[in-house]
Legacy VTK file of the C-alpha trace (Angstrom):
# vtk DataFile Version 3.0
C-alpha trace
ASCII
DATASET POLYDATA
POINTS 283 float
90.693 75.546 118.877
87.880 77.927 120.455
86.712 78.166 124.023
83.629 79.260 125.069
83.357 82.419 127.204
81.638 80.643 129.744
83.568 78.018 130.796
84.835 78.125 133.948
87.683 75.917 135.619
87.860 73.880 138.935
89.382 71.018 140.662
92.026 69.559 138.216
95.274 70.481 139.171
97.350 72.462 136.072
93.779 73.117 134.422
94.345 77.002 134.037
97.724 76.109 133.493
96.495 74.056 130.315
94.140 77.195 129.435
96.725 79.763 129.445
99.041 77.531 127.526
96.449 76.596 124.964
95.425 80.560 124.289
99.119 81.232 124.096
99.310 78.965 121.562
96.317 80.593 119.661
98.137 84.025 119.908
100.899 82.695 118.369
99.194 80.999 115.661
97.381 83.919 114.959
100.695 86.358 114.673
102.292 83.934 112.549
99.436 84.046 110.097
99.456 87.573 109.590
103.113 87.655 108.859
102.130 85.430 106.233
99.582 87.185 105.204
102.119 90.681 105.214
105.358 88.424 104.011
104.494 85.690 102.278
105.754 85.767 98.301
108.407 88.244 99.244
112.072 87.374 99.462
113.753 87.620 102.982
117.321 88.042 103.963
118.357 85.371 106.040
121.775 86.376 108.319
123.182 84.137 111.625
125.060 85.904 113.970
126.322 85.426 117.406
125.798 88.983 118.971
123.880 91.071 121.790
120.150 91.638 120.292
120.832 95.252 119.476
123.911 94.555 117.525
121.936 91.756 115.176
119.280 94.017 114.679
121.792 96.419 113.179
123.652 93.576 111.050
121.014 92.271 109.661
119.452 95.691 108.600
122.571 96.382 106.813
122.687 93.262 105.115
119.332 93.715 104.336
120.192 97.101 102.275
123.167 95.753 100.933
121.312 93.093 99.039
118.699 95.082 98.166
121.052 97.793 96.623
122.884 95.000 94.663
119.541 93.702 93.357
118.645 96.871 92.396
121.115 96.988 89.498
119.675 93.942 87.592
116.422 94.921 88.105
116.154 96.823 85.015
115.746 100.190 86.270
119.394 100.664 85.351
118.590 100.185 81.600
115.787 102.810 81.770
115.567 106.663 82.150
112.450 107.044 83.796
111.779 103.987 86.232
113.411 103.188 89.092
113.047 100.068 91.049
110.679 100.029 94.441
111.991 96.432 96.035
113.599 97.567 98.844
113.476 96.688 102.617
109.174 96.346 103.309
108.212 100.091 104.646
111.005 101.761 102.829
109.650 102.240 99.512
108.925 105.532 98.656
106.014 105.204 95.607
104.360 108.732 94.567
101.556 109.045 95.248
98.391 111.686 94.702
95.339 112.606 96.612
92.834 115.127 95.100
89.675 116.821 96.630
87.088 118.001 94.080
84.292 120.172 95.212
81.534 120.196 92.712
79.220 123.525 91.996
76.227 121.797 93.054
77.768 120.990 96.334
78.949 117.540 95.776
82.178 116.024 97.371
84.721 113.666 95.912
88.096 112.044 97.068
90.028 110.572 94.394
93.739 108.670 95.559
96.351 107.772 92.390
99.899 106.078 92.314
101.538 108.809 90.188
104.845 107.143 89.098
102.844 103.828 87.922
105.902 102.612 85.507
107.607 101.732 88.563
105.187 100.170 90.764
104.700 96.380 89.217
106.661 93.990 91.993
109.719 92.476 90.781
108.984 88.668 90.758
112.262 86.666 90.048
111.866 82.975 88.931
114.459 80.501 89.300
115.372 81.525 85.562
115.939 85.039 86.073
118.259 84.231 89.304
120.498 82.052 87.504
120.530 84.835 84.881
121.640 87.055 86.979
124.230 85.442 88.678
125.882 84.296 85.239
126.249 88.128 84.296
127.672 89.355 87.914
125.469 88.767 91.384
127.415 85.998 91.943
130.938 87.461 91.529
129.499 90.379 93.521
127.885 88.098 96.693
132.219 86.632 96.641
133.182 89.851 96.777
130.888 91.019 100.098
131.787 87.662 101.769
135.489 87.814 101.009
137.440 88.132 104.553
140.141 89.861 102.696
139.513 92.208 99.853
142.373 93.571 97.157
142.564 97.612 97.128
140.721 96.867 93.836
137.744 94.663 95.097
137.220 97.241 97.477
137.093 100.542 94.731
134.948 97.764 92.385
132.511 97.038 95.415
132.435 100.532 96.022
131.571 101.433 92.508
128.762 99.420 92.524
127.398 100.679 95.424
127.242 104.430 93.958
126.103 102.537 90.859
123.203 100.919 92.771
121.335 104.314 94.043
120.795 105.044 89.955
118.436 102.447 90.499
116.469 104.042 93.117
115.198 106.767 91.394
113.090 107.811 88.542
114.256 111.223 87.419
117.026 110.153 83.969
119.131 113.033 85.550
119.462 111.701 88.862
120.421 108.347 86.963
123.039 110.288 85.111
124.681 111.815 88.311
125.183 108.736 90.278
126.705 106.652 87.056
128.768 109.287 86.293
129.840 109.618 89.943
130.547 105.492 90.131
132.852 105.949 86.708
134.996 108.786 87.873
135.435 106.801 91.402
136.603 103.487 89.296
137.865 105.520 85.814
140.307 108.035 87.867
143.699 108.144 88.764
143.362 111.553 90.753
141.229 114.792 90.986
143.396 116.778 88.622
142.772 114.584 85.818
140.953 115.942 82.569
137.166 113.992 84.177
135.275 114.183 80.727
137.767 112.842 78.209
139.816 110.318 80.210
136.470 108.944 82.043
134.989 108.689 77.956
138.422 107.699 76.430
139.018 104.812 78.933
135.650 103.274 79.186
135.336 103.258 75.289
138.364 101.317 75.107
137.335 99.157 78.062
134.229 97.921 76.739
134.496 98.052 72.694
136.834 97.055 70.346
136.174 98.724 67.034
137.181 102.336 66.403
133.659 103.673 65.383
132.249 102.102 68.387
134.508 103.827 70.486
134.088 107.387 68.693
130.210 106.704 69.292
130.482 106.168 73.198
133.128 109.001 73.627
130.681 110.940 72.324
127.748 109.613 73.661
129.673 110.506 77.360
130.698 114.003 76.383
126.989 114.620 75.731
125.692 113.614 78.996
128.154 115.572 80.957
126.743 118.179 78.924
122.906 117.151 80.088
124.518 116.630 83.904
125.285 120.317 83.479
122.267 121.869 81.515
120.379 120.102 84.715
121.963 121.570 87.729
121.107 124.784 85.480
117.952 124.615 83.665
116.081 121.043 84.258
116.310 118.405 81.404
114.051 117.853 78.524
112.604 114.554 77.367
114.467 115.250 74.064
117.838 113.925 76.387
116.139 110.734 77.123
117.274 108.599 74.254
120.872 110.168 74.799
120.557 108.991 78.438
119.355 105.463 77.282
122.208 104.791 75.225
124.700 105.947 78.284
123.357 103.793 80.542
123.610 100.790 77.964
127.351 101.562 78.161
127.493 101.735 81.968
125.573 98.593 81.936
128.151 96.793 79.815
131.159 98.526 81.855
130.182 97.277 85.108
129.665 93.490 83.760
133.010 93.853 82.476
134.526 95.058 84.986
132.904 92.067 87.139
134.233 89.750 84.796
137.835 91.049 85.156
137.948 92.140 88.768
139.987 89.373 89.383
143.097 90.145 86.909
144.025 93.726 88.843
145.255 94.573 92.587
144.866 98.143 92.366
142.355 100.789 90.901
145.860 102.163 89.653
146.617 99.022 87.694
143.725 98.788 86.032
143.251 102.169 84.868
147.211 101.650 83.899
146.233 98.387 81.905
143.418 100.732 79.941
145.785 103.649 79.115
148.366 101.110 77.658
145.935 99.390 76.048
144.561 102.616 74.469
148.638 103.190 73.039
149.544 99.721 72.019
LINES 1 284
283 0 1 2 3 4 5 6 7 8 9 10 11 12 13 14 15 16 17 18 19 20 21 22 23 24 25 26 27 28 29 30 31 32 33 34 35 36 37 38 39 40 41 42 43 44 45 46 47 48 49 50 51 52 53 54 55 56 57 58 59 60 61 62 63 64 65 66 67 68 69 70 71 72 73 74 75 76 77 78 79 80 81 82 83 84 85 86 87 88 89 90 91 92 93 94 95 96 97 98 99 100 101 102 103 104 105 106 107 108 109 110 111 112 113 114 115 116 117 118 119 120 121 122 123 124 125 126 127 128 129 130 131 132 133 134 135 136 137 138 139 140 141 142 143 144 145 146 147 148 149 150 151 152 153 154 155 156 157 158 159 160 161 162 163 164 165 166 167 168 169 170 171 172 173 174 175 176 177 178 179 180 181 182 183 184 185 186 187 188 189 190 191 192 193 194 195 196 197 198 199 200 201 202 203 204 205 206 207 208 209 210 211 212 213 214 215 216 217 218 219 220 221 222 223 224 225 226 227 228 229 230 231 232 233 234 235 236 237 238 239 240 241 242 243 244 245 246 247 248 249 250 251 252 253 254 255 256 257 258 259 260 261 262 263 264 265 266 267 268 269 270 271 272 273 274 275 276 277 278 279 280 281 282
């Protein structure tokens, strides 16, 4: 509904009552449609809470990251080395980006603006497919173990394992990748700090996740060579030559942490479980 600029109001009483209410109305309708505009195909995190404003605000941001971290793990960019996922809370997502100046020898002037990192760019759309995908191979088991009132010791390592799991997702350098997978296996693969890290953390998650011998000489190997890459990093940089090493590491880590969702349930401590590997590794 418009009003014209001219019209002026007399005599009836509420009239500019009416008025006021009417282009408070239009303000509103006008805010809601460019939220929808902004919003509208993206998925929200709903949370209800009963709480002073400031403290919702808070809650719900950290829900809000929580989810998004989770997500992050199925979204693919923990398969590959150099893409990392960009659906994250709306405003955080850092995408790299380029702006160049070029000043031609006849005088001319041009601006030219690029997305640099364009592999990881695309938005993640998730149909109704993909969700129940995902929640067969572990977001559900995860989402029961966020909501649970009372966490084991073991939930709690396993949730916090995931979480260091999650940032791999959140970046596109295969290094990085490395360093925070390797950092969520020695936090779940451990017993203590003066452990041998290397061939425990290889020796226990081969026998975790594969049965035959050769397999398991493959992916103890596989490991061993990525600490190796870890360490020529913080050193020298990494070459694309590591990638395909790197792949294949983080198609282990990908079946570990499936695994280890589908068996979180059968331990009560990070000490049984890595206990229940060792045996298993003897017997």
């Amino acid at each position: 509904m418009r009003f014209d600029s001219r019209l002026t109001v007399s005599g009836k009483p509420g009239a500019i009552q009416t008025l006021a209410g009417v282009n408070k109305e239009n303000a509103l309708i006008k805010q809601f449609e460019k939220i929808r505009k902004d919003y509208q195909g993206l998925a929200a995190v709903v949370t209800t809470t009963i709480s002073e404003p400031e403290y919702a605000t808070d809650y719900a941001l950290e829900e809000a990251q929580k989810i998004t971290a989770v997500l992050g793990i199925f979204s693919g960019a923990t398969l590959i080395p150099d893409i990392k996922c960009v659906s994250k809370i709306k405003g955080s997502e850092i995408i790299a980006q380029s702006t160049i100046f070029i000043e031609g020898d006849k005088g001319s002037f041009e601006q030219k603006s690029s997305i640099i990192d364009k592999s990881s760019v695309k938005y993640w759309r998730l149909g109704q497919r993909d969700i129940i995908e995902i929640q067969k191979v572990g977001l559900d088991t995860i989402s029961t173990l966020l909501a649970s009132d009372s966490p084991t010791d073991f939930e709690k390592s396993t949730l916090n394992a995931i979480f260091l799991y999650s940032k791999s997702a959140f970046t596109a350098d295969p290094v990085e990748k490395v360093v925070y997978m390797l950092s969520s296996l020695e936090s779940i693969l451990l017993k203590n700090e003066n452990e041998s890290i290397q061939q425990n953390l290889a020796e226990r998650m081969a026998v975790f996740i594969a049965q035959e011998l050769t397999q398991r000489k493959t992916i103890i190997k596989t490991i061993k060579t990525i600490y190796s890459v870890r360490s020529r990093y913080l050193h020298h940089g990494h070459t694309s030559s590591e990638l395909k090493s790197i792949s294949d590491f983080m198609m282990h880590v990908w079946t570990f942490y499936i695994q280890l969702l589908a068996n979180v349930a059968r331990f009560r401590t990070q000490e049984e479980f890595v206990n229940a590997i060792d045996d298993h590794k003897l017997s």
